[in-house]
C-alpha positions as CSV (number, residue, x, y, z in Angstrom):
1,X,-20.3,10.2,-12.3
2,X,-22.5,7.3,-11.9
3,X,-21.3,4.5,-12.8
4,X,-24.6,2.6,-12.7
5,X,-26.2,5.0,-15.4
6,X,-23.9,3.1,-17.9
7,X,-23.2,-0.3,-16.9
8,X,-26.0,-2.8,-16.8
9,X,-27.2,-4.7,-13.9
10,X,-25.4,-7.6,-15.7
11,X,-22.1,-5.8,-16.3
12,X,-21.9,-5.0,-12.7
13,X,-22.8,-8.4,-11.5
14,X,-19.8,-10.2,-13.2
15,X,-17.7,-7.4,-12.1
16,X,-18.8,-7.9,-8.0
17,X,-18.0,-11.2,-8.7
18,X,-15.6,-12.6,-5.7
19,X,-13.2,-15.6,-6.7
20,X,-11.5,-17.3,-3.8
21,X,-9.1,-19.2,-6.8
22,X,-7.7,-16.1,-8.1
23,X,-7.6,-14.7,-3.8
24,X,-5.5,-17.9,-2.8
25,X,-3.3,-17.3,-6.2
26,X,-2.7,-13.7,-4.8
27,X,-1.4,-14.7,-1.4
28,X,0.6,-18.1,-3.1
29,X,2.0,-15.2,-5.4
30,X,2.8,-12.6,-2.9
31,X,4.6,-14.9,-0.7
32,X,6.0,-17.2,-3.1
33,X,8.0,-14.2,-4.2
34,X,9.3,-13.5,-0.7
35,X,10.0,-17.1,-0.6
36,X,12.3,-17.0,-3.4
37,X,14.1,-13.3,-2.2
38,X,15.3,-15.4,0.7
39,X,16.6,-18.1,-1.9
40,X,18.2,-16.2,-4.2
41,X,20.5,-15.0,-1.3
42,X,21.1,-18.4,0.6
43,X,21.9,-19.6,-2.9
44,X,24.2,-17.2,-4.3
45,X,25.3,-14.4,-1.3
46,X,26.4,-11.4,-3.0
47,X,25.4,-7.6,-3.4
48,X,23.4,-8.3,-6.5
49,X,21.5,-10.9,-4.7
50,X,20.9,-9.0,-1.8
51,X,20.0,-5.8,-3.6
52,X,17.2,-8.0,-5.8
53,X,15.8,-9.7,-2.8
54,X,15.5,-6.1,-0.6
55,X,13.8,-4.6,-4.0
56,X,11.4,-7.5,-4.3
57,X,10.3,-7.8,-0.7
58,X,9.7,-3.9,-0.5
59,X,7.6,-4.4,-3.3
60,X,5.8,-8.0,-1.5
61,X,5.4,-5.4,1.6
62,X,3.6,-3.0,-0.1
63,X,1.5,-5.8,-2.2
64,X,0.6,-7.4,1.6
65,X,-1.0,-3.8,2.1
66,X,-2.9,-4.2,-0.7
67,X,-4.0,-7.6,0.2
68,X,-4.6,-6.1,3.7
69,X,-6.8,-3.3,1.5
70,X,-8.7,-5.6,-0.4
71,X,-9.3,-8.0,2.7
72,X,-10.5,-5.0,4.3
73,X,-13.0,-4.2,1.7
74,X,-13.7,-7.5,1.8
75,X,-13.9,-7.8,-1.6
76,X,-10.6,-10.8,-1.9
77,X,-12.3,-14.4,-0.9
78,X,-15.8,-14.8,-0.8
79,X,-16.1,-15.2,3.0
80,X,-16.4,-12.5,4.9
81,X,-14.8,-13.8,8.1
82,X,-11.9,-15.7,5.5
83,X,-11.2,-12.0,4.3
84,X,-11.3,-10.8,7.8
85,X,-8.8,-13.8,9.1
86,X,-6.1,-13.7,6.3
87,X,-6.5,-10.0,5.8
88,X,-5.1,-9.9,9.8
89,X,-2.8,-12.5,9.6
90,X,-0.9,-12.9,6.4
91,X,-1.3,-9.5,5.2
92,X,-1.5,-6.8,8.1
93,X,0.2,-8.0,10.6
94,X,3.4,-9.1,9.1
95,X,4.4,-4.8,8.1
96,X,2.9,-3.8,11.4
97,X,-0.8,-2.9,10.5
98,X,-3.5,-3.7,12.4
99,X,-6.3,-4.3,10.1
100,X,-9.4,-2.8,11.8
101,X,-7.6,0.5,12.7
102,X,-6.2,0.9,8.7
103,X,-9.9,0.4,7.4
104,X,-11.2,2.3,10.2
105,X,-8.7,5.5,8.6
106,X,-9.4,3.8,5.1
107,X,-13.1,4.1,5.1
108,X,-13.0,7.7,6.5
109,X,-10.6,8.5,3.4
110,X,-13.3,7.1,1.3
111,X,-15.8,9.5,2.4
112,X,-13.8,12.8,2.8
113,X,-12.0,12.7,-0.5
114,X,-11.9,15.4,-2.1
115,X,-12.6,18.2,0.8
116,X,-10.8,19.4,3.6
117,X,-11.5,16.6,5.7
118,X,-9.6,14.1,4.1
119,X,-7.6,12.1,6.6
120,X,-4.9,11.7,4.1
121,X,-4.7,14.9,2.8
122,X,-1.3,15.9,4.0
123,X,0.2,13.5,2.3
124,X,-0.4,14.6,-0.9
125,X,-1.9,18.5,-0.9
126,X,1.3,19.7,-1.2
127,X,2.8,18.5,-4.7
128,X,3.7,19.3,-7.0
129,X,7.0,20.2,-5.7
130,X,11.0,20.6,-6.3
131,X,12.9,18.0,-7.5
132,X,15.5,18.7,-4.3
133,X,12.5,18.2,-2.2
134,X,11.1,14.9,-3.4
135,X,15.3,13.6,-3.2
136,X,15.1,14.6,0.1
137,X,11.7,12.7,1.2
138,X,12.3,9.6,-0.9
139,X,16.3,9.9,0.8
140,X,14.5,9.9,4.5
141,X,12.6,6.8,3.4
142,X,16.0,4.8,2.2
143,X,17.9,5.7,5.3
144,X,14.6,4.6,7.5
145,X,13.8,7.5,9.2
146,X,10.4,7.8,7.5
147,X,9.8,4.1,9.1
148,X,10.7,5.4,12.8
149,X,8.5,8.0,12.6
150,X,5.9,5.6,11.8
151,X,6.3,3.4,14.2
152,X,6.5,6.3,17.1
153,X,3.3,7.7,15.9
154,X,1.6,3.7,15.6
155,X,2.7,3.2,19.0
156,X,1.6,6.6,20.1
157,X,-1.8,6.1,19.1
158,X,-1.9,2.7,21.0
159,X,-1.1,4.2,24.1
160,X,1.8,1.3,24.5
161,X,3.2,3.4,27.3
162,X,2.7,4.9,30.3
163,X,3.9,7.4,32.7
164,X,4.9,6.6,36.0
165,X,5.2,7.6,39.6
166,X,8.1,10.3,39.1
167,X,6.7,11.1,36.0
168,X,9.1,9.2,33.7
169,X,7.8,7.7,30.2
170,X,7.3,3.9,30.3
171,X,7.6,1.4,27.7
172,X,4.3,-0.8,28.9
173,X,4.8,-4.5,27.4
174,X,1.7,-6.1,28.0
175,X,-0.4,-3.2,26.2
176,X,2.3,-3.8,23.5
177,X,1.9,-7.1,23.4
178,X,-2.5,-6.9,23.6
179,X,-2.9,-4.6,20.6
180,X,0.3,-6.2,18.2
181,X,0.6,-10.0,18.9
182,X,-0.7,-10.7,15.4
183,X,2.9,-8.5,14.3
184,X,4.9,-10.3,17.0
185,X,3.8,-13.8,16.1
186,X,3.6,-13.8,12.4
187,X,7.4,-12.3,12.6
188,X,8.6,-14.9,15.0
189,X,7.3,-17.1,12.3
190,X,8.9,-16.5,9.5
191,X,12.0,-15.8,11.7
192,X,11.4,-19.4,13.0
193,X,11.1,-20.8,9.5
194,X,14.0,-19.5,8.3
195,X,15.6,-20.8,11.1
196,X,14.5,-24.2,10.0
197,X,16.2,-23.9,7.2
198,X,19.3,-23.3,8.5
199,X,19.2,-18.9,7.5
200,X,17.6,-17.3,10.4
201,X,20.1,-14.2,9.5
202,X,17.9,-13.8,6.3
203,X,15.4,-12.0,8.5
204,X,17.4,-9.0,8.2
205,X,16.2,-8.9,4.5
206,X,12.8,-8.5,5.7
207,X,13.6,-5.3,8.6
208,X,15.9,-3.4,6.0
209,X,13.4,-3.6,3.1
210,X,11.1,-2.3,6.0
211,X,13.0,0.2,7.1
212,X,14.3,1.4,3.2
213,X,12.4,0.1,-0.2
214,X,9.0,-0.3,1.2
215,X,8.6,3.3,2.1
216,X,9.6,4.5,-0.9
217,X,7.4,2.2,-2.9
218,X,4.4,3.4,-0.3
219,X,5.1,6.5,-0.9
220,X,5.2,6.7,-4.8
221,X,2.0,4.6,-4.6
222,X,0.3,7.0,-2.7
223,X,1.6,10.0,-4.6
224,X,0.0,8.4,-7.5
225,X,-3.1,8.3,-6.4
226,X,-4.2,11.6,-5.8
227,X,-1.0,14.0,-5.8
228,X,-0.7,16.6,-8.5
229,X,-4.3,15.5,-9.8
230,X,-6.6,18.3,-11.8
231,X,-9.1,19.2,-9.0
232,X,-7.7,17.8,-5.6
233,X,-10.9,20.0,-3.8
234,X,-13.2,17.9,-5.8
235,X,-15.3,15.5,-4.9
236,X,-15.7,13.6,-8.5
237,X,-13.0,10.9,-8.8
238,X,-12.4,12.0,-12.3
239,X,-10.7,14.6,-11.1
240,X,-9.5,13.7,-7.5
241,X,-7.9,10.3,-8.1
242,X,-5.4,9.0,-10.5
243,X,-5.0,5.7,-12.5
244,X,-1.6,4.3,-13.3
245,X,-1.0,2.1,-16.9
246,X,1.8,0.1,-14.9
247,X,4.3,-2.1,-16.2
248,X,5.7,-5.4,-15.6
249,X,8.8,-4.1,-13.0
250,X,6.1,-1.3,-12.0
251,X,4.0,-4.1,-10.9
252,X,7.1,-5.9,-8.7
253,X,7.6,-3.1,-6.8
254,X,5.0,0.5,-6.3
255,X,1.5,-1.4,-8.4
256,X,1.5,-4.5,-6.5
257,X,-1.8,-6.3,-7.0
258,X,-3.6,-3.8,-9.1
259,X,-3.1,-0.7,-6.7
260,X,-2.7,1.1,-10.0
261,X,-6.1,0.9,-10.8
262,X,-6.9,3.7,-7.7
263,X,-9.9,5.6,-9.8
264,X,-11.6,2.3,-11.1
265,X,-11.3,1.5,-6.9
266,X,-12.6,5.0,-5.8
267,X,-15.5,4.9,-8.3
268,X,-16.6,1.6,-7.2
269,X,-14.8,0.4,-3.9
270,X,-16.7,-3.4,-3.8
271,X,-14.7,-4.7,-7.0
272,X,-12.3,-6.8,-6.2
273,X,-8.9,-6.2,-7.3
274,X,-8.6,-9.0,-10.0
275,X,-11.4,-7.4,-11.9
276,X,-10.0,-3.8,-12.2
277,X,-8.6,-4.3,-15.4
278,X,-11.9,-5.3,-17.1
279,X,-13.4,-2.2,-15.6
280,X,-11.0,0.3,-16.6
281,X,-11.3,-1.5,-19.9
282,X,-14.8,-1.5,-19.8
283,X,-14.9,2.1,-18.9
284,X,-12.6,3.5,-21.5
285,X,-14.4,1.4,-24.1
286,X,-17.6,3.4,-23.1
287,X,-15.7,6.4,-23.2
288,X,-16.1,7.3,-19.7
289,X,-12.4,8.1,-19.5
290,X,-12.0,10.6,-21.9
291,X,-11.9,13.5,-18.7
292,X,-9.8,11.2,-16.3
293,X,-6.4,11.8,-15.0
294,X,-4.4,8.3,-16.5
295,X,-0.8,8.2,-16.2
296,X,1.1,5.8,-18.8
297,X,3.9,4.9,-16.0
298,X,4.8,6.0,-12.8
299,X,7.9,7.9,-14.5
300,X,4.9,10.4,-16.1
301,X,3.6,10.5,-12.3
302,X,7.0,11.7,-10.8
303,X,7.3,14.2,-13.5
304,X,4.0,15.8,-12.6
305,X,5.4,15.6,-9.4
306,X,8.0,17.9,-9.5
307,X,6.6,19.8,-12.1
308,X,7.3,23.4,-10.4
309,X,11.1,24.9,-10.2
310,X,12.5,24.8,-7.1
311,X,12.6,29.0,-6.6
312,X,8.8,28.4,-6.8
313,X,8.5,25.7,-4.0
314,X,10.6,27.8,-1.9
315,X,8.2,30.3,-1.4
């Protein structure tokens, strides 16, 4: 579908429109929320607390990766080189991305979905699947096993070791520290801040919602998106992508900053995320989403999902 064959020139004009009020808002948001995750626990220290603040920065982690997205895009602030500078800084690098590799991978994505050649295909082909199986993926990412392996394969690919005169693996520090001092200094940040304020323990907050909620968020995001769709080998977004009606606790933890809106993004990647929701509204007043795949929650999402018995995905 072209989406230009039924929008006007005017239409699409207010819709590329970039706002650096509402960009600012989203990083004031996005961290204010982490902000007050590490106050709710210095306030009142208890499970409850500490449960609430892990589920709200695993969500803030996920929404800094949408920042990082939209940054990447550059489709958040008006400047280019702003997007570029607070799309590294407060959005990649504090969860360990470096921003030009991601949209390196991202843009590739971008132009192979819906064939073999996806780069992110692997994630995804394979669902639906078993109940039992989906437990046991979403049980590696609580216990932070899917985060090692991420982080062995990051370093991996950025050749942060070496091996050396007998042949033995070496950790080399300096590469590590060339390709991820954005990571090491934005963390010794916040870990300094707190520190200011008298909590420097709180930083653990931020490694276990790393290491547990933030995974599972990422990956019922990215499931969302294109798993268990109509035509996955298809190149029309109608029928390779998936948009997600989130709500308000949705939207705290796996839709941070309009990631829901995925087929609105794939059929038109320069709008910026603040203006989804007028074009998905736009589009379904036009009846342009009358084919789609549009979920009404992500608990409709995880039921297509696992929407084969388990003797089935065994085979």
């Amino acid at each position: 579908m072209r989406v230009a064959d039924h929008f006007s020139k005017a239409e699409m004009q207010r819709l590329y429109e970039r706002s650096d009020l509402h960009a600012w808002l989203a990083f004031f948001v996005n961290w204010g929320i982490v902000c007050f995750s590490f106050y709710l626990v210095a306030a009142w220290p208890n499970p409850l607390t500490i449960l609430i603040a892990l589920l709200l920065i695993g969500g803030r982690q996920l929404g800094f990766g949408a920042l990082m997205h939209e940054c990447g895009h550059a489709t958040l602030f008006k400047s280019r080189s702003l997007n570029q500078f607070m799309g590294k800084w407060l959005a990649a690098s504090p969860v360990f991305y470096r921003l030009d590799d991601y949209m390196n991978h991202h843009l590739e994505h971008h132009r192979k979905i819906g064939t073999t050649e996806d780069p992110d295909l692997s994630r995804y082909q394979r669902y639906p699947v078993s109940p039992g199986v989906l437990r046991g993926k979403i049980w590696r990412d609580l216990t932070g096993r899917t985060t090692l392996g991420y982080l062995r394969f990051t370093l991996n690919n950025n050749k942060v070791s070496y091996v050396d005169e007998q042949g033995r693996k070496r950790f080399d520090v300096m590469q590590f520290v060339r390709r991820f001092h954005a990571t090491l200094i934005t963390n010794l940040i916040l870990i300094g801040l707190l520190a200011l304020t008298g909590v420097p323990q709180l930083y653990l907050l931020w490694v276990v919602a790393y290491f547990s909620f933030y995974m599972v968020f990422s990956r019922i995001r990215n499931l969302a998106e294109h798993a268990a769709v109509p035509e996955l080998f298809d190149e029309n977004p109608l029928n390779n992508t998936r948009t997600t009606l989130a709500r308000w606790w949705e939207r705290l933890t796996v839709a941070p900053n309009c990631v829901n809106y995925h087929l609105e993004h794939h059929l038109v990647p320069s709008i910026p995320k603040y203006h989804l929701a007028a074009f998905h509204r736009a589009l379904r007043e036009k009846g342009l989403l009358e084919r789609a795949e549009i979920a009404k929650g992500y608990g409709e999402v995880v039921r297509k999902l696992i929407s084969i018995p388990a003797a089935q995905a065994a085979t």
